[in-house]
C-alpha positions as CSV (number, residue, x, y, z in Angstrom):
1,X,16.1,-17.5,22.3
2,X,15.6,-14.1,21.1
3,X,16.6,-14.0,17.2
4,X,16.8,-10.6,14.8
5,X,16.3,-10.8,11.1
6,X,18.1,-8.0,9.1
7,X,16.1,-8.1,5.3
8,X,17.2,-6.0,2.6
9,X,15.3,-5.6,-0.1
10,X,16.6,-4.0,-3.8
11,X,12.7,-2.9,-5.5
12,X,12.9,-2.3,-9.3
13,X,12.7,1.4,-9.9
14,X,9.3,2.3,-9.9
15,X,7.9,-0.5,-7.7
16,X,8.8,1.2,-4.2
17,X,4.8,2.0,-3.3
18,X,3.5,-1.5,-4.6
19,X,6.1,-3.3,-2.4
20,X,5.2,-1.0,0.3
21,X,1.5,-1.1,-0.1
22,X,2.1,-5.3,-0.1
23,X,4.1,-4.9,3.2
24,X,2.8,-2.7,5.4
25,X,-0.3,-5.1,6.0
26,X,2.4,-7.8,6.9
27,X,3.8,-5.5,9.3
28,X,0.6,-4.6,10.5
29,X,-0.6,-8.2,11.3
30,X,2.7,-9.7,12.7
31,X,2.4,-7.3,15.0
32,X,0.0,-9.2,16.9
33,X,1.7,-12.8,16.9
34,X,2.7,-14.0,20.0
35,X,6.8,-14.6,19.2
36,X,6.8,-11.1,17.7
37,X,9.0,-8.4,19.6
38,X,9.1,-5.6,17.4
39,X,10.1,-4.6,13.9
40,X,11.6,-1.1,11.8
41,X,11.0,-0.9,8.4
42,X,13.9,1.6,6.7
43,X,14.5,3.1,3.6
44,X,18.2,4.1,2.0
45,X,18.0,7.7,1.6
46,X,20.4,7.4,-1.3
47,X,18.9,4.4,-2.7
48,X,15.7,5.2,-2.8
49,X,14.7,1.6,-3.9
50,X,16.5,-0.1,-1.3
51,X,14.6,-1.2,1.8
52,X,15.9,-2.7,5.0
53,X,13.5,-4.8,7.6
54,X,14.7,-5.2,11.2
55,X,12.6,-7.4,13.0
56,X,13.3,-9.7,16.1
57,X,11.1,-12.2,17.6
58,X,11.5,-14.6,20.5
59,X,11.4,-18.0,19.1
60,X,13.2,-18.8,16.0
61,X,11.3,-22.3,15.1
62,X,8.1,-20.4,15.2
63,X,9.3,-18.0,13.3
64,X,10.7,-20.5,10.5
65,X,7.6,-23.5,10.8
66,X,4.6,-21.0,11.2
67,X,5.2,-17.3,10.9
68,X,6.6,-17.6,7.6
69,X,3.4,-19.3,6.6
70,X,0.8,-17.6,7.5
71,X,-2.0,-16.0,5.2
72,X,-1.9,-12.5,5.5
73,X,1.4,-12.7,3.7
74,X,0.9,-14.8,0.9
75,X,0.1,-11.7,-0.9
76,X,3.6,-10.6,-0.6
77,X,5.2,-13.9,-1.2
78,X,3.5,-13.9,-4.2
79,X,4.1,-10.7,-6.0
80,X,7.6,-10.0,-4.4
81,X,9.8,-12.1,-7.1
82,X,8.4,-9.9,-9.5
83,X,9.2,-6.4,-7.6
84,X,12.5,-7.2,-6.6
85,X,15.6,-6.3,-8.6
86,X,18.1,-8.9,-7.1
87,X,17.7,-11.6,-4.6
88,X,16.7,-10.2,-1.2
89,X,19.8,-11.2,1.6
90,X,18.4,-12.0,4.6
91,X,20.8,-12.3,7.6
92,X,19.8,-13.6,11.4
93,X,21.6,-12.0,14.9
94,X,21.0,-12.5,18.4
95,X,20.9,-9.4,20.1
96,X,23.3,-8.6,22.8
97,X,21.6,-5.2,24.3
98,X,19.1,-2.7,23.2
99,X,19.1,0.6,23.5
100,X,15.9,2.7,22.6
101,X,14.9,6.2,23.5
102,X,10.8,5.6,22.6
103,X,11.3,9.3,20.0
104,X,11.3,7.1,16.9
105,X,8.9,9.2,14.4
């Protein structure tokens, strides 16, 4: 079953590019696991220290026994407790329809 994880992240001030600079690889690699579907990374335009990650992926226990695990983002797991400035909220959907027009910049 097709699962979608909505993360939003709240970076101390100042600490937007290291967070960034320790995601963006993560993003990068995940890319090419085989349960991945897609992800959007977005940023508050008000809040400019407030990051929201949309990804979904096709198989939830992957996701959760070996996704979640794997190398390229220990990095991240590592420095992130110390970047964020309140507990990151992490919600899961399943999607219901998708609508995408492929002009995403």
């Amino acid at each position: 079953m097709i699962v979608t994880y909505l993360i939003t992240f709240v970076v101390k001030s100042g600490s937007e590019e290291e967070f960034l600079g320790l995601l963006k690889p993560v993003l990068d690699a995940m890319r090419h696991e085989h349960s991945f579907l897609n992800a959007v990374l977005h940023r508050d335009n008000e809040a400019p220290n407030r990051f929201m990650l949309y990804e979904s992926w096709s198989d939830a226990d992957d996701v959760a026994r070996v996704q979640m695990h794997r190398d390229y983002r220990q990095p991240f797991w590592t420095r992130l407790p110390e970047l964020l400035a309140e507990p990151r909220q992490v919600q899961s959907w399943v999607p219901m329809r998708s609508d995408f027009s492929g002009a995403m910049r």
